[in-house]
C-alpha positions as CSV (number, residue, x, y, z in Angstrom):
1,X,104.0,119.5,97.2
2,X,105.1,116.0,95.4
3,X,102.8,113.9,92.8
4,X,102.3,110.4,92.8
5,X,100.0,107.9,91.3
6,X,97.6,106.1,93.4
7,X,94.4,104.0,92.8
8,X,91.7,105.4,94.5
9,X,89.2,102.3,94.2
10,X,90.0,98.6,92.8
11,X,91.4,97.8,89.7
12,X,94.2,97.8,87.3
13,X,96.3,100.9,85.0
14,X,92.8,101.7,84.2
15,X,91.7,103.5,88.0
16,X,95.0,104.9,89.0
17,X,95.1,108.5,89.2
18,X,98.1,111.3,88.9
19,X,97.8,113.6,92.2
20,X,99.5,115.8,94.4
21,X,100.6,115.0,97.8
22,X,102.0,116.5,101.0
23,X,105.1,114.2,101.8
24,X,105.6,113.4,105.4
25,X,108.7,114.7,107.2
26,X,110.7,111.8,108.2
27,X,110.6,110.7,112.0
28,X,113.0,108.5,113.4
29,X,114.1,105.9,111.8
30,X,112.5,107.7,108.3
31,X,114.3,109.1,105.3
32,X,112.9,111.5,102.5
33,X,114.1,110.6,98.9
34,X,113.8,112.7,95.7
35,X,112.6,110.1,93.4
36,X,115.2,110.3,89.9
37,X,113.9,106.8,88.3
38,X,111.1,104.1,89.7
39,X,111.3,100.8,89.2
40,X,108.2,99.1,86.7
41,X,107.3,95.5,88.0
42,X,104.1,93.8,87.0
43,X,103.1,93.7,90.8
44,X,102.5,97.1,90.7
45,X,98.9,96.8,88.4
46,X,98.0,93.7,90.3
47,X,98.4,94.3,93.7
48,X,95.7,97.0,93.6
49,X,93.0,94.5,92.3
50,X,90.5,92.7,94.3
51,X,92.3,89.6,93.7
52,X,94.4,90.9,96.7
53,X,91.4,91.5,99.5
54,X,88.5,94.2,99.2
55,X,88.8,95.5,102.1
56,X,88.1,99.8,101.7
57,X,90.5,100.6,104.4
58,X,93.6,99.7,101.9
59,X,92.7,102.2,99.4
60,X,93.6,104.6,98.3
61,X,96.5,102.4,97.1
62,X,99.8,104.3,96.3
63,X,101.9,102.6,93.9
64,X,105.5,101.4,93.3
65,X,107.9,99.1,95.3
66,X,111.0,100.5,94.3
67,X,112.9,103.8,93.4
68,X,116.5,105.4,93.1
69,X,117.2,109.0,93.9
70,X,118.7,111.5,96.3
71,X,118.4,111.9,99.9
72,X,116.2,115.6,100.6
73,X,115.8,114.9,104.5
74,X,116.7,112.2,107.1
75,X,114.9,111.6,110.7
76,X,116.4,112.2,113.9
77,X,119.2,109.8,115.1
78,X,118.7,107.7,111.7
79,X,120.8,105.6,109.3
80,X,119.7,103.7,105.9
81,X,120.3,100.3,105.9
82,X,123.9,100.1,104.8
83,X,125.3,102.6,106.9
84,X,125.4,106.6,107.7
85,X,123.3,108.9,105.3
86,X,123.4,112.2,104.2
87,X,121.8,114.6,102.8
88,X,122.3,114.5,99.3
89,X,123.6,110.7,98.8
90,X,122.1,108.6,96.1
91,X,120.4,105.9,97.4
92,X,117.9,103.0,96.2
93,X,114.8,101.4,98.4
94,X,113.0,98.7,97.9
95,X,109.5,97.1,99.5
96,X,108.3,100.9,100.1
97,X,104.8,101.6,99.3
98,X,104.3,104.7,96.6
99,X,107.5,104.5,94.6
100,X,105.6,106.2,91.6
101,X,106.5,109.8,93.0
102,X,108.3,113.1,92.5
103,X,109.3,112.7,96.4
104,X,108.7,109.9,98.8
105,X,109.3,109.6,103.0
106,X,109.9,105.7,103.3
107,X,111.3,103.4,106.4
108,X,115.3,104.1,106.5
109,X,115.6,100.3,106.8
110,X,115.1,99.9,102.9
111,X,117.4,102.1,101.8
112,X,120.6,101.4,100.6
113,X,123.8,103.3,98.6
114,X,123.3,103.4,95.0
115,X,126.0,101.0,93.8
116,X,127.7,103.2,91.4
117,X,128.3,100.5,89.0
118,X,124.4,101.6,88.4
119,X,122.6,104.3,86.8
120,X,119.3,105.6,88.3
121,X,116.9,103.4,86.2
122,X,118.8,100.2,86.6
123,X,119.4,100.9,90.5
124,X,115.8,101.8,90.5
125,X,114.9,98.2,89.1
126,X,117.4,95.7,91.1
127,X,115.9,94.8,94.0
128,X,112.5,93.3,93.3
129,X,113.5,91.1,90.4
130,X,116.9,90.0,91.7
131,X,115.3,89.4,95.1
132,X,113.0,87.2,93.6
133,X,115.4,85.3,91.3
134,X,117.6,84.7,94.6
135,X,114.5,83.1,96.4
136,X,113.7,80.6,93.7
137,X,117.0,79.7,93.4
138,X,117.6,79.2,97.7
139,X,114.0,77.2,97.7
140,X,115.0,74.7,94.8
141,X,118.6,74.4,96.3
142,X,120.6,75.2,93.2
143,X,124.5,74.5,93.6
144,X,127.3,73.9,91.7
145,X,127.3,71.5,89.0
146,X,123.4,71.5,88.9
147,X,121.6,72.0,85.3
148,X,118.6,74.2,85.6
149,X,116.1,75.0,83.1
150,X,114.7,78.6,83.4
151,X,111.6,79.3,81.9
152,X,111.1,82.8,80.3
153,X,114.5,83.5,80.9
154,X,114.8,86.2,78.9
155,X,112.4,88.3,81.0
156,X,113.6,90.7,84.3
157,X,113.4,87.6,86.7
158,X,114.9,85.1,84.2
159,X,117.8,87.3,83.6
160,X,118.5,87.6,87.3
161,X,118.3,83.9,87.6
162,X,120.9,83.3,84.9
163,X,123.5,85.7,86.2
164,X,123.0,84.7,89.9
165,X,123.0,80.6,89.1
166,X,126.4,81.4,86.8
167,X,127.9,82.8,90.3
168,X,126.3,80.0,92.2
169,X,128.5,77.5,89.5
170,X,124.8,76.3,88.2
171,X,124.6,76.1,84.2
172,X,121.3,77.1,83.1
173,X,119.1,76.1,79.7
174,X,116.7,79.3,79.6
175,X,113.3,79.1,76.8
176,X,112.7,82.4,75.3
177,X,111.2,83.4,71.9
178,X,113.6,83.0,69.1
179,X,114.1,87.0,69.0
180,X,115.3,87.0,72.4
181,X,118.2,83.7,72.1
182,X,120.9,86.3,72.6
183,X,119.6,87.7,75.4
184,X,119.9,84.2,77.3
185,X,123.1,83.7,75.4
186,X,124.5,87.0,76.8
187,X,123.6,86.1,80.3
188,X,125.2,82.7,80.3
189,X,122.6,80.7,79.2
190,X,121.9,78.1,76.7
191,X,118.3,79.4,75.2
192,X,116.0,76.7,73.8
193,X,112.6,78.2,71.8
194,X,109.4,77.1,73.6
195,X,106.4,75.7,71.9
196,X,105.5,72.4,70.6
197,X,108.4,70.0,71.1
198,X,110.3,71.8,74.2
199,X,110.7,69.2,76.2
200,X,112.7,66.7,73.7
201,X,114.9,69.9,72.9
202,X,116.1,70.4,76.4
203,X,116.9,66.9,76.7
204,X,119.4,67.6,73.8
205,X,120.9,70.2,75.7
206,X,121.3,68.0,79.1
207,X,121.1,64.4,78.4
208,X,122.2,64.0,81.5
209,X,119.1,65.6,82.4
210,X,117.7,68.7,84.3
211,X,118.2,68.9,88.6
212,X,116.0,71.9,88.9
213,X,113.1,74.0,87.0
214,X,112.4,77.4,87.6
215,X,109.4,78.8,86.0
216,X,108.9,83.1,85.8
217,X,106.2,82.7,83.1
218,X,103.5,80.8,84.7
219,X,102.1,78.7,81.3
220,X,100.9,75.1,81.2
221,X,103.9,74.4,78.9
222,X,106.2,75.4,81.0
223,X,104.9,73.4,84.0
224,X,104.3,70.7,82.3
225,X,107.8,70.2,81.0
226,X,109.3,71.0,84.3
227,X,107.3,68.2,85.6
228,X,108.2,65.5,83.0
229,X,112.2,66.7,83.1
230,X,112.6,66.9,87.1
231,X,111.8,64.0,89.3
232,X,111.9,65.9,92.6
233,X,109.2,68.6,92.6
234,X,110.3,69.9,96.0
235,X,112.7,71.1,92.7
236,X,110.5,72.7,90.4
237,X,109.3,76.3,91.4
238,X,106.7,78.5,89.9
239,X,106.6,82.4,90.4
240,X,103.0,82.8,88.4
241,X,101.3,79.6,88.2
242,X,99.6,79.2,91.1
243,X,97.0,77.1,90.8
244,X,99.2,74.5,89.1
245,X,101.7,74.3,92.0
246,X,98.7,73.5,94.5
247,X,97.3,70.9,92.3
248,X,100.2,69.1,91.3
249,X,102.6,69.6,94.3
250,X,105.3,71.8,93.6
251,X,106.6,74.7,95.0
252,X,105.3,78.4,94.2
253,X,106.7,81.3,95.6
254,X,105.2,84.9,96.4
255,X,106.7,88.2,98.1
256,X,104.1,88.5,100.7
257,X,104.9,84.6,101.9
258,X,106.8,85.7,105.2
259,X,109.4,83.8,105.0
260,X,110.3,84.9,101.4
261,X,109.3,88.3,102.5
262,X,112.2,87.9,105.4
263,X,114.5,86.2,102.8
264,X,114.3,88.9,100.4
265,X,115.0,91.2,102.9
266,X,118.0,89.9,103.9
267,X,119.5,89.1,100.3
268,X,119.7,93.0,99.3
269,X,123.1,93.2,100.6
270,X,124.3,90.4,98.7
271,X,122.8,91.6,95.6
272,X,124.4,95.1,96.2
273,X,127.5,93.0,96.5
274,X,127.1,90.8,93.3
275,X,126.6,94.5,91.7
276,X,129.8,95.9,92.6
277,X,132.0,92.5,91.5
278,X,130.1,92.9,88.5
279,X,128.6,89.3,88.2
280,X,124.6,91.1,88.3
281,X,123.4,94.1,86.1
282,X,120.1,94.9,85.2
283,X,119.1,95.5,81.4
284,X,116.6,98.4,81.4
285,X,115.1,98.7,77.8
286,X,112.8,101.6,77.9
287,X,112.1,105.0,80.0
288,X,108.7,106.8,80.5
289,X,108.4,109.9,82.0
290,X,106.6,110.0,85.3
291,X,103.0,111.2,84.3
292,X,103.5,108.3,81.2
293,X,102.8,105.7,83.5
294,X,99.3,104.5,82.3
295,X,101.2,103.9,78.7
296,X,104.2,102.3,80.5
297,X,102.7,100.0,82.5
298,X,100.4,99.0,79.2
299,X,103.5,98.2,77.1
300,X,104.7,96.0,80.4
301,X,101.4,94.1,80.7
302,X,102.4,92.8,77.1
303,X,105.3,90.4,78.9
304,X,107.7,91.5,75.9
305,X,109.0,94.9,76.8
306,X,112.5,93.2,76.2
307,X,114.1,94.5,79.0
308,X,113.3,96.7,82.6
309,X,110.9,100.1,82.4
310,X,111.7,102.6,84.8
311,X,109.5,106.2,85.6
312,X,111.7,109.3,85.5
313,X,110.2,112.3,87.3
């Protein structure tokens, strides 16, 4: 018998429930994993609201995208994603369903060697935030030489986005809070404070201007200034502010969009890869244990836990 946290009717932290479970034994093409760390992303509270359909037949709605752990049990004639598979071998999965869990039987086709450059919580916290940092940067065309301005860069996707633009030869101007300049500083990023004024102090930092905007906060601020800075909005993407990319014609991105779904998919090698030449690591600031998820997901809701959260069964 496993435990994992599920939402049995609509809603955020508030509904979700810590129960027991029978876990599945894998069929083909199915592996088993004993969870050692899952992966915190805000998704995880707001993909069990209405905001995301009503319909009854989704709940009850287990939680968690992403986990690192062990291999307990593999399916007949099956291999994980990147090859062979044994009982035993530390993997990582991501775009499972029910990640918050002692134990978990998931498709084999998500799961991947842990990169050993990686402990548990980090591993457990790579692939939805780098994914997503990849895709903005592939849909705004970032290449070498560009300037980008990366708004809340200091933040799980921003982070990603600096390390992965510094690879692509990009330099990046990244607005954080004063308190967190050296954590845009140690990812190869000029930071900038936002608030009143932002816009004239990035054009001190590139005056020869900004190519591309890339926003992981979602504010009218940071819209706005990604507007006035870059002329081509088929350049300027948003990962939270929706409504503003339909009304003023940029770009907005979202993992259920199927061909960012597809894309994402198809990065996670490449990621694994960036791990191992150690241009990509993933800052985790916090652990909770497993049945501290209520509390762990309210301290991630703030948008300042300074770093990843990972559950630890």
């Amino acid at each position: 018998m496993a435990q994992h946290w599920i939402a049995p009717q609509f809603g955020g932290r508030e509904v979700f429930e810590f129960v027991n479970t029978d876990v599945p034994v894998p069929g083909p093409g199915e592996v088993t994993i004993s969870v050692r760390a899952a992966g915190m992303n805000p998704a995880d509270s707001k993909h069990t609201t209405t905001a995301y359909g009503d319909d009854p037949a989704r709940l009850p709605i287990a939680i968690g995208y992403e986990v690192a752990g062990v291999l307990t049990a593999i399916g007949p004639g099956t291999e994980i994603a990147s090859g062979g598979g044994a009982v035993g071998d530390a993997v990582i999965a991501f775009r499972i369903e029910g990640g918050y869990a002692t134990e978990v039987t998931v498709p084999a086709a998500d799961v991947f060697a842990k990169p050993q450059e990686l402990e548990f919580p980090e591993a457990a916290n790579l692939f939805l935030a780098s994914a997503t940092a990849a895709d903005m940067l592939r849909v705004t065309g970032v290449q070498r030489g560009d300037r980008i301005l990366v708004h809340g860069a200091s933040g799980a996707v921003g982070v990603s986005v600096l390390q992965q633009a510094a690879v692509l030869g990009a330099t990046a101007i990244g607005t954080a809070s004063a308190r967190n300049a050296d954590v845009v500083r140690r990812f190869g990023g000029d930071p900038v404070e936002y608030g009143e004024g932002l816009a004239d102090r990035v054009r001190v930092l590139a005056p020869d201007g900004i190519d591309a905007a890339l926003d992981c906060v979602g504010t009218d601020e940071a819209v706005d200034v990604s507007l006035a800075l870059v002329a081509d909005r088929d350049r300027v993407v948003t990962i939270a502010a929706i409504g503003r990319a339909a009304a003023d014609g940029f770009r907005r991105l979202a993992g259920s969009d199927p061909e960012s779904a597809a894309f994402r998919d198809e990065v996670r090698p490449h990621l694994l890869a960036l791990v191992a030449s150690g241009d990509l690591v993933v800052p985790v600031a916090r652990t909770f244990p497993l049945d501290e998820a209520q509390a762990a997901l309210q301290l991630l809701e703030t948008g300042h836990p300074g770093g990843k959260l990972a559950l630890m069964p």
